[in-house]
MIGURO-38883 format. One record per atom (N, C-alpha, C): residue in one letter; atom name; z, x, y. Coordinates in steps of 0.05 Angstrom, whole numbers, plus 5000, padded with zeros to 4 digits. Atoms other than C-alpha are relative to their C-alpha. Layout:
BEGIN
R  res  atom     w     u     v
R    A    CA     Z     X     Y
...
END
This chain:
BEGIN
R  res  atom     w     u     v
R    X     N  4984  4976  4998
R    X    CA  0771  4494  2225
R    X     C  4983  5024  4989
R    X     N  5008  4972  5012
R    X    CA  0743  4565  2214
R    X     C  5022  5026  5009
R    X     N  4980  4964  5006
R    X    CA  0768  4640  2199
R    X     C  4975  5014  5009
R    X     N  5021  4982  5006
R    X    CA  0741  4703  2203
R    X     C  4990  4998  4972
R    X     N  5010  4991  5028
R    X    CA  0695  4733  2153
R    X     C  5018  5013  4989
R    X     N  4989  4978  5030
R    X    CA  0724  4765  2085
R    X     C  4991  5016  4994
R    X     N  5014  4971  5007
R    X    CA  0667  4805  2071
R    X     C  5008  5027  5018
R    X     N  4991  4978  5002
R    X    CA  0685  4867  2062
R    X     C  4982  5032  5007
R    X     N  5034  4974  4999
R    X    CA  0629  4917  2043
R    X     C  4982  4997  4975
R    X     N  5015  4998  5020
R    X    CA  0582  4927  1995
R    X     C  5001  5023  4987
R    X     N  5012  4971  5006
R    X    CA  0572  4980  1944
R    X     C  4987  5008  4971
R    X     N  5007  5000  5025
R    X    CA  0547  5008  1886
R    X     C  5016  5019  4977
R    X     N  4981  4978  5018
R    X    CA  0579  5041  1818
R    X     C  4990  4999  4981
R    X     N  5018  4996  5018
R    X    CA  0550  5071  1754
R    X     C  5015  4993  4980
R    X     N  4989  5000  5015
R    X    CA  0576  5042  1700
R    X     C  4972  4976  4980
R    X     N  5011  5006  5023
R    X    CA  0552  5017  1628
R    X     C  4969  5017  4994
R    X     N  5026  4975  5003
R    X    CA  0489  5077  1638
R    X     C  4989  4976  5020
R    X     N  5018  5008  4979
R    X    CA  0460  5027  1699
R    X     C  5020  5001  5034
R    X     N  5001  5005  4974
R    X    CA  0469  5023  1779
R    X     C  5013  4971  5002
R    X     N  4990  5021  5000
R    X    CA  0511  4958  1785
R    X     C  5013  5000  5030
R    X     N  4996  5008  4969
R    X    CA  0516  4925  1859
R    X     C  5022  4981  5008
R    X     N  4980  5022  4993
R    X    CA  0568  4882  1886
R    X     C  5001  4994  5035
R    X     N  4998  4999  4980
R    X    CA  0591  4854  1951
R    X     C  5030  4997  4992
R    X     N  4973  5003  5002
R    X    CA  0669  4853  1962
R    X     C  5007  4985  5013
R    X     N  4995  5017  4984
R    X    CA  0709  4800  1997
R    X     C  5030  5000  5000
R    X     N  4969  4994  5001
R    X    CA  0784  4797  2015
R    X     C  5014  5019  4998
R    X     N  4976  4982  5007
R    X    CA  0816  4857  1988
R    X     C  5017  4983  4988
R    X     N  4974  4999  5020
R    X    CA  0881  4864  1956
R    X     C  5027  5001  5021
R    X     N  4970  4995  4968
R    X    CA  0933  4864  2029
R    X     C  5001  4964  4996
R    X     N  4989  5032  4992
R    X    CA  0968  4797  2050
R    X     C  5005  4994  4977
R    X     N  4993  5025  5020
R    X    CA  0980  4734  2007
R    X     C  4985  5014  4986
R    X     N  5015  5002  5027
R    X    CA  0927  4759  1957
R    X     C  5002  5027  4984
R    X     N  4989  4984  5017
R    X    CA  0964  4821  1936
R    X     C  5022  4987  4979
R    X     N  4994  5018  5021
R    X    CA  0986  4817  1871
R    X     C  4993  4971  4978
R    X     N  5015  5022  5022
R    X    CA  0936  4752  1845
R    X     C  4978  5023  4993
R    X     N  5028  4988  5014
R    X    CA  0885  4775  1801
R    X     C  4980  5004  5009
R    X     N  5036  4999  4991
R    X    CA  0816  4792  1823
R    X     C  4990  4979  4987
R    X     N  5024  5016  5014
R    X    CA  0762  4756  1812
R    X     C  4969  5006  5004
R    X     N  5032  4993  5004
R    X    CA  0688  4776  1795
R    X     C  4983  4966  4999
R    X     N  5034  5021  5005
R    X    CA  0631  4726  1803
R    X     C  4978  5012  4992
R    X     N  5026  4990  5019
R    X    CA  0575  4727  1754
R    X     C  4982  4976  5013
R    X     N  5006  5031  4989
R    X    CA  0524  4688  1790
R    X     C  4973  4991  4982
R    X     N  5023  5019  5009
R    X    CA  0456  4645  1757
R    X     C  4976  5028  4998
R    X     N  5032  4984  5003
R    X    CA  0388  4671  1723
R    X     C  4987  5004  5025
R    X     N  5024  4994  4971
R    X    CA  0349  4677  1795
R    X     C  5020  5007  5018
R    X     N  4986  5008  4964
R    X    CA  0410  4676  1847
R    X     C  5014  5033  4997
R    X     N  4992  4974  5001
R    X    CA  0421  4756  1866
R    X     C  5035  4987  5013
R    X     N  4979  5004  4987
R    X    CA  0493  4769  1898
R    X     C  5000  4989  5030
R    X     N  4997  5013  4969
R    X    CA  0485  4755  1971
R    X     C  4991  4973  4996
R    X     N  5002  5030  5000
R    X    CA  0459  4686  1950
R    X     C  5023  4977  4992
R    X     N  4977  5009  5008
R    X    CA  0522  4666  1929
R    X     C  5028  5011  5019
R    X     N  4984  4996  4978
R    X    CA  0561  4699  1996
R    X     C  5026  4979  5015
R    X     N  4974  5018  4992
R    X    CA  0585  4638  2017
R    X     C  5024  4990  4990
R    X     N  4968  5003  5017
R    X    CA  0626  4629  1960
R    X     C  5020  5025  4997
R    X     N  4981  4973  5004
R    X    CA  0649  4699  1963
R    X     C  5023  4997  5029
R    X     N  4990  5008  4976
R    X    CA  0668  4685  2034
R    X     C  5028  4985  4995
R    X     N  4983  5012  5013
R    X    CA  0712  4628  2008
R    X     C  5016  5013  4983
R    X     N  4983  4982  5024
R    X    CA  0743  4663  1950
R    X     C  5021  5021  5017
R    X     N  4983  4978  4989
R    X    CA  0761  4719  1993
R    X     C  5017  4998  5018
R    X     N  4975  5002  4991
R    X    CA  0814  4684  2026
R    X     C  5020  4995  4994
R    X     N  4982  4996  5023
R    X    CA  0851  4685  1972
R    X     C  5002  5012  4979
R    X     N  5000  4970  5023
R    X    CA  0829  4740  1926
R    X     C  4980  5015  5000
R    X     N  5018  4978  5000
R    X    CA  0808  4798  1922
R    X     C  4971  4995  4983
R    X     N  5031  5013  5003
R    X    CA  0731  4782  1909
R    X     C  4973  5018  4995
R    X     N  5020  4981  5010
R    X    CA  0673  4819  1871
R    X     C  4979  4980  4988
R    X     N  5022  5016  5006
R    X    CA  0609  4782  1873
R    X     C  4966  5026  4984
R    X     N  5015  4970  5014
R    X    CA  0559  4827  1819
R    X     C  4970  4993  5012
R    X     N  5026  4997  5006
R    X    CA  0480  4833  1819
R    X     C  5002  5005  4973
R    X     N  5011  4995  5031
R    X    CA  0460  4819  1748
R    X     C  4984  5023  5000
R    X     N  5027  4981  4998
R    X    CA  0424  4880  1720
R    X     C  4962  4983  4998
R    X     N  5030  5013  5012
R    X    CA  0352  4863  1733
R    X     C  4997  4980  5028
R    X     N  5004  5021  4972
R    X    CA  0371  4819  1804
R    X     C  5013  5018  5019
R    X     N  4999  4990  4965
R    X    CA  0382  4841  1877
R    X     C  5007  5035  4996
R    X     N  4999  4969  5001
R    X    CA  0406  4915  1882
R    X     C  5001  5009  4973
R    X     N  4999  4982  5034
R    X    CA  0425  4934  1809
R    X     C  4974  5003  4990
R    X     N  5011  4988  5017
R    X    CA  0387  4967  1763
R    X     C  4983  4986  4986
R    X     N  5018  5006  5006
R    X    CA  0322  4948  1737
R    X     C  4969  5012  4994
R    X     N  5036  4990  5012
R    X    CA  0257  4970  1693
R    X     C  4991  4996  4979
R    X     N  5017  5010  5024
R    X    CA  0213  4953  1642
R    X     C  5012  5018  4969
R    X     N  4979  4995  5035
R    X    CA  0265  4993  1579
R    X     C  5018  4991  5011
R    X     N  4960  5014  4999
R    X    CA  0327  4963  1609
R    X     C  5004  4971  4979
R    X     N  4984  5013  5023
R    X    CA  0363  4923  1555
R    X     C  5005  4973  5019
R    X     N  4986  5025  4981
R    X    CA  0376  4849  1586
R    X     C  5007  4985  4983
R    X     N  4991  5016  5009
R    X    CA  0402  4819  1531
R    X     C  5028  4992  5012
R    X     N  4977  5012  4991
R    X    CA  0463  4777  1537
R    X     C  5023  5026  4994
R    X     N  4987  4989  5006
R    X    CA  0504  4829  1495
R    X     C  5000  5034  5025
R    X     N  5000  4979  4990
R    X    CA  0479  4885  1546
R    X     C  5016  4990  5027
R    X     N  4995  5005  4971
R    X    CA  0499  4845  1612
R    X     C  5040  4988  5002
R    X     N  4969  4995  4997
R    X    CA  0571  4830  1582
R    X     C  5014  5016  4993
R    X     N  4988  4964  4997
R    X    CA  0583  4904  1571
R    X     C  5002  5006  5019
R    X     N  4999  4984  4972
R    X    CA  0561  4919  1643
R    X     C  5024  4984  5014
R    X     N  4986  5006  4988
R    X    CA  0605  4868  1665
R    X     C  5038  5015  4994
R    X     N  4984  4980  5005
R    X    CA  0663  4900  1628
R    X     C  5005  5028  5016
R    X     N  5005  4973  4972
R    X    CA  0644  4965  1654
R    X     C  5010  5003  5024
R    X     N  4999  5005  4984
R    X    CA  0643  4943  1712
R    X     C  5029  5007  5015
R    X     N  4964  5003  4993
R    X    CA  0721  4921  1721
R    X     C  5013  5026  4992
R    X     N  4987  4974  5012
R    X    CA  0738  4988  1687
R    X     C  4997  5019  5024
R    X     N  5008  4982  4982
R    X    CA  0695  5029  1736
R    X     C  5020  4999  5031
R    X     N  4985  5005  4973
R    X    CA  0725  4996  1792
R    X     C  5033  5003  5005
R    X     N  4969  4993  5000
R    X    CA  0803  5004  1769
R    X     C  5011  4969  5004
R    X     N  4987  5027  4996
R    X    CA  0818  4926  1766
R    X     C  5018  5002  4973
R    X     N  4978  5007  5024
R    X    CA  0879  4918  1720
R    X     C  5002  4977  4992
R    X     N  5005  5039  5011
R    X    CA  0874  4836  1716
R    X     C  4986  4992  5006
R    X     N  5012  5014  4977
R    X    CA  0825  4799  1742
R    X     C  4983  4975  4976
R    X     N  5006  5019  5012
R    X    CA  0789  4737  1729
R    X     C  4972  4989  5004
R    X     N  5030  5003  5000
R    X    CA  0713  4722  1709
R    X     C  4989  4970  5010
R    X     N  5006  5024  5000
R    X    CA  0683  4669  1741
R    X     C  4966  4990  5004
R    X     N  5032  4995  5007
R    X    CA  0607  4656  1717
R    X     C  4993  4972  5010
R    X     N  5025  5031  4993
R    X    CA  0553  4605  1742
R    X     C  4976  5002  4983
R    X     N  5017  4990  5020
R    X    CA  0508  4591  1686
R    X     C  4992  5019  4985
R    X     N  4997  4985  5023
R    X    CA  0478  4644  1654
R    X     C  5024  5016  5004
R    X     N  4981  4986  4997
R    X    CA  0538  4681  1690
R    X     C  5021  4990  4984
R    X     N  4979  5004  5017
R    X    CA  0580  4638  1651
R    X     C  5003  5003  4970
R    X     N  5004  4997  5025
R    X    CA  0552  4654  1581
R    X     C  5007  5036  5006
R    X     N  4996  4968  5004
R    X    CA  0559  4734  1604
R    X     C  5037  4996  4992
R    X     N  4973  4996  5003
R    X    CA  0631  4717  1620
R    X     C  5010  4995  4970
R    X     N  4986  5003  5029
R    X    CA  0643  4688  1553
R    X     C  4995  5019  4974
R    X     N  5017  4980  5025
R    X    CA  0602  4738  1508
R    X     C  5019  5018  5010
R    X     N  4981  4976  4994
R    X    CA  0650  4792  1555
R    X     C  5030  4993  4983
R    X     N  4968  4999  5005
R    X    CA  0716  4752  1540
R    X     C  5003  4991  4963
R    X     N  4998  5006  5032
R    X    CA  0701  4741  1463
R    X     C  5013  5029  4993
R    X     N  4990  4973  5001
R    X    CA  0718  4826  1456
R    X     C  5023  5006  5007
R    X     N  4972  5002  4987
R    X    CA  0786  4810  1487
R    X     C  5009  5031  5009
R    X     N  5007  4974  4985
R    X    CA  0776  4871  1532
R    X     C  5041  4996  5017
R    X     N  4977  5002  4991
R    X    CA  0855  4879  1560
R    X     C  4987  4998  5039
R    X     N  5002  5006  4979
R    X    CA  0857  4861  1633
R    X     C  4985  4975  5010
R    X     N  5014  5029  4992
R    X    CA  0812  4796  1633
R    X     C  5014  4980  4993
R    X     N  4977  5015  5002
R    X    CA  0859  4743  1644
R    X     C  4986  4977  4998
R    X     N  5019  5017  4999
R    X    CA  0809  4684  1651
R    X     C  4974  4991  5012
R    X     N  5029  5005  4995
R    X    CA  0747  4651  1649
R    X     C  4988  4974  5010
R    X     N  5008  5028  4986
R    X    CA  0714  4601  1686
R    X     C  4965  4996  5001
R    X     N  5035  5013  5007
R    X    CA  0644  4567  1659
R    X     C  4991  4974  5016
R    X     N  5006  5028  4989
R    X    CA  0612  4532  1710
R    X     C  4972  4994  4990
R    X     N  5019  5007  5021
R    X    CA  0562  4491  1676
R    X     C  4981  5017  4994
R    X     N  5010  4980  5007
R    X    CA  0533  4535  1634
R    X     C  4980  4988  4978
R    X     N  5025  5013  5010
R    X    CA  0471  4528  1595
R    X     C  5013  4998  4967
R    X     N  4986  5004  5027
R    X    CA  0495  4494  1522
R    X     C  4973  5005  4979
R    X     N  5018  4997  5025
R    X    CA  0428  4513  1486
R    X     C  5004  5021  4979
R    X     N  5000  4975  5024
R    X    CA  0419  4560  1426
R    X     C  4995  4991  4979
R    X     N  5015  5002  5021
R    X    CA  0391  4564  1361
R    X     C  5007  4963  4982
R    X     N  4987  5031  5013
R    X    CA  0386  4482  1329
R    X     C  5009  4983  5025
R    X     N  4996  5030  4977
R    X    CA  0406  4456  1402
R    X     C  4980  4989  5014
R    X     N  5014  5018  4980
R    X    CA  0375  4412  1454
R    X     C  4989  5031  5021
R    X     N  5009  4981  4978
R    X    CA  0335  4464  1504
R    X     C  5013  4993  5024
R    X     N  4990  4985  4964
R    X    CA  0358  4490  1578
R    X     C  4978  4974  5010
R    X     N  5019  5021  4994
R    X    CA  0334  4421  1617
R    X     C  4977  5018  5026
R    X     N  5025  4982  4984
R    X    CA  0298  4480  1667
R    X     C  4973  5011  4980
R    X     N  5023  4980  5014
R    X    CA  0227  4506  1647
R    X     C  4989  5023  5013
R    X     N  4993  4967  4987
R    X    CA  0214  4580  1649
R    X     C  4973  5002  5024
R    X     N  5017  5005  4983
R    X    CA  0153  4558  1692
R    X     C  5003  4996  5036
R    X     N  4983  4998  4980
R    X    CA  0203  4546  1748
R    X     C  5006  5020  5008
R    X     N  4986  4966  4988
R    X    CA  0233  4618  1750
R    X     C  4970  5013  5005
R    X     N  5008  4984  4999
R    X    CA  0171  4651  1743
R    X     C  4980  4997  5022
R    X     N  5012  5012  4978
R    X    CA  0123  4614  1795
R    X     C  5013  5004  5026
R    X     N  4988  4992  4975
R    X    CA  0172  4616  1845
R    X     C  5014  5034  4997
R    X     N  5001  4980  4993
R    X    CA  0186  4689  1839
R    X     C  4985  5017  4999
R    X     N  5028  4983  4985
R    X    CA  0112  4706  1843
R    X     C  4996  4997  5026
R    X     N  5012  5012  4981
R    X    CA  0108  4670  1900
R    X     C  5013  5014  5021
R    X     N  4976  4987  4992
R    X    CA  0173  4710  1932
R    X     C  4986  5032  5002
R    X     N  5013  4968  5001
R    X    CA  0139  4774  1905
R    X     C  4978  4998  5032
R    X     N  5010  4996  4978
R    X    CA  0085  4756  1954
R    X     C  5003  4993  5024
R    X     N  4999  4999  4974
R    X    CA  0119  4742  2015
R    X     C  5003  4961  5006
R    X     N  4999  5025  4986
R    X    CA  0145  4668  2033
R    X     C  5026  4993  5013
R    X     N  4972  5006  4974
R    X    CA  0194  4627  2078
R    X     C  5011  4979  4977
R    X     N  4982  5022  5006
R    X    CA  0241  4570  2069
R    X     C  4982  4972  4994
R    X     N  5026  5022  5012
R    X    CA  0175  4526  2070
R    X     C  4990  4999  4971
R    X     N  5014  4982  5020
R    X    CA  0147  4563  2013
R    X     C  5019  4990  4975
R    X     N  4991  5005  5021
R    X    CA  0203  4548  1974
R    X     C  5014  4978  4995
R    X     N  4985  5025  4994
R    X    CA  0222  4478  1988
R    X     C  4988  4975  4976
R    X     N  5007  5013  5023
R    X    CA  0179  4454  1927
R    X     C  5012  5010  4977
R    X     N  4988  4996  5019
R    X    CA  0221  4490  1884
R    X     C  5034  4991  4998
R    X     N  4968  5001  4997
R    X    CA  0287  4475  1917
R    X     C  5002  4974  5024
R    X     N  5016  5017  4979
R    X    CA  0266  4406  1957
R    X     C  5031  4981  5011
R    X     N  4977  5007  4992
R    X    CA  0344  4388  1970
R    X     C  5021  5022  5003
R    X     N  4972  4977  4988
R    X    CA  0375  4451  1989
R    X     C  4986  4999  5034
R    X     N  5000  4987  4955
R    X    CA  0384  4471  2079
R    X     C  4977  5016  4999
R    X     N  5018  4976  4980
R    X    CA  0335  4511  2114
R    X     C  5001  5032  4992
R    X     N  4985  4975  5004
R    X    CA  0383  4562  2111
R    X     C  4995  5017  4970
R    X     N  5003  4987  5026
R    X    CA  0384  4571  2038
R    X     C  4980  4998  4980
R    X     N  5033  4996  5006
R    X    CA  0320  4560  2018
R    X     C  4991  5026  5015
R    X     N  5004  4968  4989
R    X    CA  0311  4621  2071
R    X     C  5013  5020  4986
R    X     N  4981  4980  5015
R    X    CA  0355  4665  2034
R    X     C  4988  5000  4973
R    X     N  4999  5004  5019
R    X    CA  0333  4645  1969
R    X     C  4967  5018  5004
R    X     N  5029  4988  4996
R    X    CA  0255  4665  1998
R    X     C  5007  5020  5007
R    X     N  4998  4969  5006
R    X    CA  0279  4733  2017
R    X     C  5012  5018  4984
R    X     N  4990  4997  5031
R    X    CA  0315  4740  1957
R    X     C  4992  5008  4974
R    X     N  5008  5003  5025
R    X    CA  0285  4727  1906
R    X     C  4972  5018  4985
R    X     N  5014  4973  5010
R    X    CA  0238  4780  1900
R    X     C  5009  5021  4979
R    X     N  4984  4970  5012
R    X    CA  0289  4831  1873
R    X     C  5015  4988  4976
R    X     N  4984  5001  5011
R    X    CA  0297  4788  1818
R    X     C  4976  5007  4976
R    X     N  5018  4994  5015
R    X    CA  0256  4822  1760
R    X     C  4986  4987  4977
R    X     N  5010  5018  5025
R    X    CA  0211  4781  1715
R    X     C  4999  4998  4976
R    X     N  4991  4993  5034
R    X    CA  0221  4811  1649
R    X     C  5033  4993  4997
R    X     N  4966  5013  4991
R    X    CA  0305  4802  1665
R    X     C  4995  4966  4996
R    X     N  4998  5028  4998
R    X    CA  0292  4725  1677
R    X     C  4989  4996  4971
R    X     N  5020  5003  5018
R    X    CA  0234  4721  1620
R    X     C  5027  5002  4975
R    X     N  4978  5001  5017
R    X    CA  0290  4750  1575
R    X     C  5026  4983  4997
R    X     N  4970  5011  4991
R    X    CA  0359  4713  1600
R    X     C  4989  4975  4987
R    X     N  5015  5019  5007
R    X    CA  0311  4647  1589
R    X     C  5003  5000  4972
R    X     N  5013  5009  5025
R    X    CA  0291  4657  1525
R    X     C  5023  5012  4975
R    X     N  4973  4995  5010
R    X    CA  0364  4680  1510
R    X     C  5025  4973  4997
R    X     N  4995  5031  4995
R    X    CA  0383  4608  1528
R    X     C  5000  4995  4972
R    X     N  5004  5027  5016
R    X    CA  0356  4582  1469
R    X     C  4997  5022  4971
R    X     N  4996  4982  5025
R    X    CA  0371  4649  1414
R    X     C  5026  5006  4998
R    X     N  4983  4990  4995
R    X    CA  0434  4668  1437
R    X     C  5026  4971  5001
R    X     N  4983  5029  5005
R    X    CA  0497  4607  1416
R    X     C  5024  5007  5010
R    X     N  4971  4997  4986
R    X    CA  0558  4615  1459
R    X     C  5017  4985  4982
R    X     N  4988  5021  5013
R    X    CA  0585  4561  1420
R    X     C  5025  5029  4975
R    X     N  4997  4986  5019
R    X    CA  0602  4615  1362
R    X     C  5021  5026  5014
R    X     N  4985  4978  4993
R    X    CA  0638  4664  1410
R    X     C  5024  4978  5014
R    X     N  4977  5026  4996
R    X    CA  0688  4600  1440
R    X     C  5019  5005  4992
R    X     N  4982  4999  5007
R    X    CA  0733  4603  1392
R    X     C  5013  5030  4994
R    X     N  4990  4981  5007
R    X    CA  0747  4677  1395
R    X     C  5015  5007  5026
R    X     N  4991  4998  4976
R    X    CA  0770  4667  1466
R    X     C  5027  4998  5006
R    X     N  4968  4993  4998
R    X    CA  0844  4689  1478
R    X     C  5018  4994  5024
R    X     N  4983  5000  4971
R    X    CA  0856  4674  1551
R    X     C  4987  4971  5007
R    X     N  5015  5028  4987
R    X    CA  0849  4601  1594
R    X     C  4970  5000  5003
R    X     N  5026  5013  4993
R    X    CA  0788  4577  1603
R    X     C  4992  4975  5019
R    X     N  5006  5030  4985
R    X    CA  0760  4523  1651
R    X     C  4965  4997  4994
R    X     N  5024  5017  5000
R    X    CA  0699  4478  1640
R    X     C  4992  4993  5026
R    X     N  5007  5017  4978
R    X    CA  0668  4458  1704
R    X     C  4972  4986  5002
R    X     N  5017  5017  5004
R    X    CA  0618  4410  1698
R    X     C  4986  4980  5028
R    X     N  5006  5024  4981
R    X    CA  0565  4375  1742
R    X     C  4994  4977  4992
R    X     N  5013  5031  4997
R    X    CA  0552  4300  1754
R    X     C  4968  4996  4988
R    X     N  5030  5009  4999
R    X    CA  0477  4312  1757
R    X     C  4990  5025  4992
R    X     N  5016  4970  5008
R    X    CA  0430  4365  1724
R    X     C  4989  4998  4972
R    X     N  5005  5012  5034
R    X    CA  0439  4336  1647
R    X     C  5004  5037  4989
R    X     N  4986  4982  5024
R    X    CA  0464  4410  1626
R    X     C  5018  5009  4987
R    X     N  4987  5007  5026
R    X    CA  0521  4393  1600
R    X     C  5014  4972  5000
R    X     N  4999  5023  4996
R    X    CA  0533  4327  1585
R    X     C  5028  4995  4980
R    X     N  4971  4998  5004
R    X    CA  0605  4294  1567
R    X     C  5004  5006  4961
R    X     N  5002  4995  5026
R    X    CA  0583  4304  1486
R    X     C  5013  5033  4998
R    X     N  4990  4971  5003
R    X    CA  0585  4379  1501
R    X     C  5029  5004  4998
R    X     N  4972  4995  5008
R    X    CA  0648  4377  1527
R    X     C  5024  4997  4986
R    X     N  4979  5006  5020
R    X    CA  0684  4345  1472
R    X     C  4992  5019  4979
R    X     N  5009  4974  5022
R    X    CA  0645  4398  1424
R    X     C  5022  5031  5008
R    X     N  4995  4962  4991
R    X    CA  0668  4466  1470
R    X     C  5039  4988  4996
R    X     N  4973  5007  5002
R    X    CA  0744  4427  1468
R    X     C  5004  5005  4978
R    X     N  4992  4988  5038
R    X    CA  0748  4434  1390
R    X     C  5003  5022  5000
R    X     N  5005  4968  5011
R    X    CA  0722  4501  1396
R    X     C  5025  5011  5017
R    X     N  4980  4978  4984
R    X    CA  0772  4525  1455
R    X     C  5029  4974  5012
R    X     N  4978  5023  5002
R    X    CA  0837  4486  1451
R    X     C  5006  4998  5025
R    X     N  4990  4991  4979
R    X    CA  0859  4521  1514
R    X     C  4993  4989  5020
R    X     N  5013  4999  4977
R    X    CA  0813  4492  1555
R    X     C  5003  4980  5023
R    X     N  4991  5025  4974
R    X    CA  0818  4457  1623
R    X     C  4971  4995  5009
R    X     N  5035  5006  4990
R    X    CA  0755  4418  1646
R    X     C  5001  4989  5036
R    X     N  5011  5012  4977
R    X    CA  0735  4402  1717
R    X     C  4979  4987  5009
R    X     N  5023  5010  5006
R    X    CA  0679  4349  1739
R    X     C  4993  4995  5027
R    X     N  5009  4999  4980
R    X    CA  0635  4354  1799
R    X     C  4982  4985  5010
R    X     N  5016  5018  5008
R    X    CA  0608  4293  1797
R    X     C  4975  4990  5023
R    X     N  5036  4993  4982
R    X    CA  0556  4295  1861
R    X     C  4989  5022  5005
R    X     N  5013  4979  5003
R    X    CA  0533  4356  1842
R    X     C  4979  5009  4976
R    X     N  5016  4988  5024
R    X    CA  0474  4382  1809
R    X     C  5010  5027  4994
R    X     N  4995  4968  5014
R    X    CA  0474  4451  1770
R    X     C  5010  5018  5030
R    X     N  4990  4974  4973
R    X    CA  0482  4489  1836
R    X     C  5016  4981  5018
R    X     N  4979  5008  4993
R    X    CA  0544  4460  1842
R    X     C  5011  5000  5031
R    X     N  4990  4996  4964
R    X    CA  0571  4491  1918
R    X     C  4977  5003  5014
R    X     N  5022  5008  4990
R    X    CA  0496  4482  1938
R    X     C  5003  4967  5011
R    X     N  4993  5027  4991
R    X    CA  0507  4410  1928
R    X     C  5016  4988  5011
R    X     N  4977  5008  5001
R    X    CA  0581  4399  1932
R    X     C  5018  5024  5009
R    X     N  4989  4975  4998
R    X    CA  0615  4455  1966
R    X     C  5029  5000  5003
R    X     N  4970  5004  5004
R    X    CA  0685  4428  1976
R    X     C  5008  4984  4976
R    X     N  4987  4999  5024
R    X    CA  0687  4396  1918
R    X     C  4993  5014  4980
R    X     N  4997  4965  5021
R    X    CA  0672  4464  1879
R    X     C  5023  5010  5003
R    X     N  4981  4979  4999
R    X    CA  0729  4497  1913
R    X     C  5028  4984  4986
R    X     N  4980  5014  5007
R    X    CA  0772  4440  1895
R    X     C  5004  4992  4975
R    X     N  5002  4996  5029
R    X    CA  0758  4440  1824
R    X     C  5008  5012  4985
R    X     N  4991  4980  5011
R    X    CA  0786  4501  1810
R    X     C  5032  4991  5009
R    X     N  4980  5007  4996
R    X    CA  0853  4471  1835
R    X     C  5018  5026  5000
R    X     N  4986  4971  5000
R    X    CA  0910  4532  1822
R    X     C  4989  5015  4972
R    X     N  5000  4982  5027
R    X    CA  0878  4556  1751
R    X     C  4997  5035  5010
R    X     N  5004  4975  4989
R    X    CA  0861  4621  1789
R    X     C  5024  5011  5005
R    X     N  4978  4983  4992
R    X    CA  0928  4637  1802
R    X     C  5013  4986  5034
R    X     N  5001  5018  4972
R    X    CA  0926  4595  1875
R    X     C  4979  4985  5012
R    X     N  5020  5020  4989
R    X    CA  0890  4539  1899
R    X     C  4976  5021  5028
R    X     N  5020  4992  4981
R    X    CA  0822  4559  1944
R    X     C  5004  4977  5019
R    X     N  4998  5017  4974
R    X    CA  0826  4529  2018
R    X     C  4980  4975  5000
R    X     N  5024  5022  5005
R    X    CA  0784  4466  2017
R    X     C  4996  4991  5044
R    X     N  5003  5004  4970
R    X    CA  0752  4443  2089
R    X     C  5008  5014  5021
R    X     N  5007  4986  4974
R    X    CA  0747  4506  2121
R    X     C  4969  5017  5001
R    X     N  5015  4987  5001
R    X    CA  0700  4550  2144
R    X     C  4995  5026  5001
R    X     N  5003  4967  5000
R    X    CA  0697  4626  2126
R    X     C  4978  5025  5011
R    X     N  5027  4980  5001
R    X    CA  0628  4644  2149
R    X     C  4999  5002  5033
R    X     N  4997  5010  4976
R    X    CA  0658  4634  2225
R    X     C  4985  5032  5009
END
C-alpha cells in the first residue's frame, strides 16, 4: 500500500543567534490537527534529509519537523560556533518557540536523544515528551560510545572529497544503494569540529544526571544489536526516570529504521498521542 508524500517544504529560521534548517512533513489539517507536533533530532553525522523517510512516515500523523543539527546539512556552522550539548538543546528550544508550536514532542536519535533530554531537563512549558532512541549511555566513569571517532571523521573526508554509494559502503557495508547514496551526498555538510566536539561530548557530558529532572513521559527505545545500550542501562535510566516506557528493536542495529523500519514505527505504539501507520509506504 502507498500514499502520497507529506513533505511539506523546507525552511529556515533564526533562532538561538544561529540559522536553524528543517524539513516539514504533514501539517496541522485532517486527523493530525490538534496532536502535538513532533521535532526529530537526528544522529552525530545524519543531516535532516537523511532521515526523510521517517519524516515521510511521521507526517501522516503529525505535524513533523525534522532539524539540521547546528554544524550538519543547512544550519549554521563555523569554527566559534558553540557545539556543546548545552548549546544544541537551547537551539532546539528556540527552535519550537520561533516556530509558534504550543505542544509538541521531541523525538531524538542518539546524540539527538541526549539534546532532547539536556532540552527537557529545563522543563521549557510546551514539551510534552521525549523519546530516546538508543542514545549513547557514556559519560564521565562510564563504558565509552562502542563507535570510534575514526569512523565519523574518515568518512567525512572522504564525502568532503567527492564519493558515491561505493565509496561509502565500507563505512555502512549493510545499508541499500539508496542510502549509502544519500549518505555520500550528504555528508559533506556535516562539519568536523561539530562531530569532533558531539564525540568527545559522549564521554564528558552524563545524561544520566539530567534523567531525573525530567517532568514529562519518556520512552526508551532500544536496539537488539549495536551494544549501546545494553539491558543493564535500562534498568539504571528506570530508577532514574520512573515514568518511563521502554521499547526494544530487537533486529536492529543503532540505525534503528535503517535496519528495522516497521518495527521502529511500531515501537512507538500510541505514546505520541496516536499510533504511526506500520506497512505502508509514504515515499509513493
Amino acid at each position: 500500500m502507498s500514499r502520497a508524500s507529506t513533505f511539506l517544504q523546507g525552511g529556515n529560521v533564526h533562532a538561538n543567534g544561529v540559522r536553524q534548517h528543517y524539513l516539514r512533513f504533514g501539517g496541522d489539517t485532517g486527523e493530525r490537527a490538534g496532536r502535538d507536533a513532533v521535532i526529530i533530532v537526528p544522529g552525530i553525522t545524519s543531516p535532516a534529509v537523511t532521515w526523510g523517510f521517517v519524516g515521510e512516515r511521521f507526517g501522516t500523523s503529525f505535524d513533523t519537523y525534522v532539524l539540521d543539527v547546528r554544524g550538519r546539512g543547512l544550519s549554521s556552522a563555523s569554527d566559534t560556533l558553540d557545539y556543546s550539548l548545552d548549546a544544541q538543546a537551547a537551539d532546539l528550544i528556540a527552535f519550537a518557540r520561533a516556530i509558534g508550536l504550543e505542544r509538541y514532542s521531541v523525538v531524538g536519535h542518539s546524540m539527538g536523544a541526549r539534546i532532547g533530554v539536556r532540552a527537557a531537563r529545563v522543563q521549557r512549558p510546551g514539551l510534552a515528551r521525549v523519546v530516546m532512541i538508543d542514545p549513547p549511555v557514556s559519560g564521565p566513569g562510564r563504558r565509552p560510545y562502542p563507535s570510534q571517532l575514526p569512523w565519523y571523521v574518515d568518512s567525512m573526508r572522504l564525502a568532503r572529497e567527492g564519493t558515491d554509494a561505493e565509496g561509502m559502503r565500507a563505512f555502512c557495508p549493510t545499508w541499500t544503494h539508496e542510502q549509502r547514496q544519500l549518505r555520500a551526498e550528504w555528508l559533506h555538510t556535516c562539519d568536523e569540529r561539530a562531530v569532533i566536539a558531539s564525540f568527545e561530548g559522549f564521554h564528558s557530558d552524563d545524561i544520566h544526571l539530567d534523567l531525573p529532572h525530567i517532568g514529562v513521559p519518556v520512552m526508551l527505545m532500544t536496539a537488539g544489536r549495536g551494544d549501546v545500550v545494553r539491558p543493564e542501562d535500562v534498568d539504571e535510566i528506570r530508577t532514574l526516570v520512573p515514568q518511563l516506557a521502554h521499547s526494544h528493536v530487537p533486529e536492529a542495529g543503532h540505525m534503528i529504521p535503517w535496519d528495522d523500519e516497521e518495527g521502529f514505527y511500531r515501537g512507538f505504539g500510541d505514546f505520541l498521542g496516536a499510533p504511526l501507520p506500520v506497512g505502508v509506504d509514504a515515499r509513493a
